[in-house]
C-alpha positions in Angstrom: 0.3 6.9 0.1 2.4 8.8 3.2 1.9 5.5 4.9 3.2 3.2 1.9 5.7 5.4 1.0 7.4 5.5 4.8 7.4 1.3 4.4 9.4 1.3 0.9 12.0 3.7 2.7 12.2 1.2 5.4 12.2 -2.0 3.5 14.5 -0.7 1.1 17.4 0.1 4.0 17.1 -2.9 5.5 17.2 -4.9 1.8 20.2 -2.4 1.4 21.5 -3.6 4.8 21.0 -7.8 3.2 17.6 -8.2 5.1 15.4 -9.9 2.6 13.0 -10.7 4.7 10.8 -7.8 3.6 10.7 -8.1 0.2 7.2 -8.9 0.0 6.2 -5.9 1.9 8.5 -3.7 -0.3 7.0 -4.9 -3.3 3.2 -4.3 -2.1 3.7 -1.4 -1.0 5.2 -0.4 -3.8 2.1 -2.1 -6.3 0.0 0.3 -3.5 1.6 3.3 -3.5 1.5 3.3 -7.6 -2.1 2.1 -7.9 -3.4 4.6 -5.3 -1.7 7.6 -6.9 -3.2 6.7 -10.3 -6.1 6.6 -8.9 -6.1 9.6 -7.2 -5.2 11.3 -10.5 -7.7 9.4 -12.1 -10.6 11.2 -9.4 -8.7 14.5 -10.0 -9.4 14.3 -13.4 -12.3 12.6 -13.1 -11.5 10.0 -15.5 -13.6 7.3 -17.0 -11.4 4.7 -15.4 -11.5 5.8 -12.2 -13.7 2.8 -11.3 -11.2 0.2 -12.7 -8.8 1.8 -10.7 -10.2 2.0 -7.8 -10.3 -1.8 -7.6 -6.8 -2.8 -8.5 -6.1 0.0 -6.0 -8.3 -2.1 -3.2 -6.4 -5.3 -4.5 -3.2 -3.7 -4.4 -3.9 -2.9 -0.5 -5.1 -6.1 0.1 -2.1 -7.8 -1.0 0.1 -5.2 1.0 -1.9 -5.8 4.5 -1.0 -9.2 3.8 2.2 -8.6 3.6 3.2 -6.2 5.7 1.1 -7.9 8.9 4.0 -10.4 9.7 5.9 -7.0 10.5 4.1 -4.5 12.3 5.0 -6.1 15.5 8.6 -5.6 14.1 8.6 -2.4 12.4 6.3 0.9 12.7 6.4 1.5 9.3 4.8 -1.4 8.2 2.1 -1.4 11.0 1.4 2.5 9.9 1.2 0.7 6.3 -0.8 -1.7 7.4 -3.6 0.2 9.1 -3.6 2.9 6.6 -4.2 0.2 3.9 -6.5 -1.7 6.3 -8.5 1.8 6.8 -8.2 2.9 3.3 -10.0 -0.8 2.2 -12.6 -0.7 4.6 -13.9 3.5 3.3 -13.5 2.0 -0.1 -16.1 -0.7 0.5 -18.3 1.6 2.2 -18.7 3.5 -0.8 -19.4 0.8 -2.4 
């Protein structure tokens, strides 16, 4: 979430600054950041969603590695995004 959260301060200067071209990435990372702290909660509480969350979460990430890939060559905050989503995708299957 440190990781998203980092990209939607970046993207949103440089949409603030007319560059549209991360748009995409602003928008999954915000879908990430949102998804992953509900489900977070959802473990904290131990919630009998938790499961259902945990996939839109995964989905959520998948859609932001997507987006953010075309820029973390640009920009370390979506390459931080990126690999903490990648990361956070790859322990999520291993669980199962």
């Amino acid at each position: 979430m440190a990781a998203a959260n980092a990209c939607i301060a970046h993207c949103q200067v440089l949409l603030a600054q007319g560059d549209k071209s991360l748009g995409a990435c602003l928008r999954t990372a915000l879908d990430t950041e949102l998804t992953c702290g509900a489900t977070l909660r959802a473990a904290t509480l131990q919630s009998a969603y938790l499961g259902a969350l945990a996939k839109t979460s995964v989905a959520a990430m998948q859609a932001c590695i997507e987006a953010c890939k075309p820029h973390a060559e640009h920009h370390a905050e979506c390459k931080r995004c990126h690999d903490a989503c990648v990361a956070a995708v790859q322990a999520a299957n291993a669980l199962g």
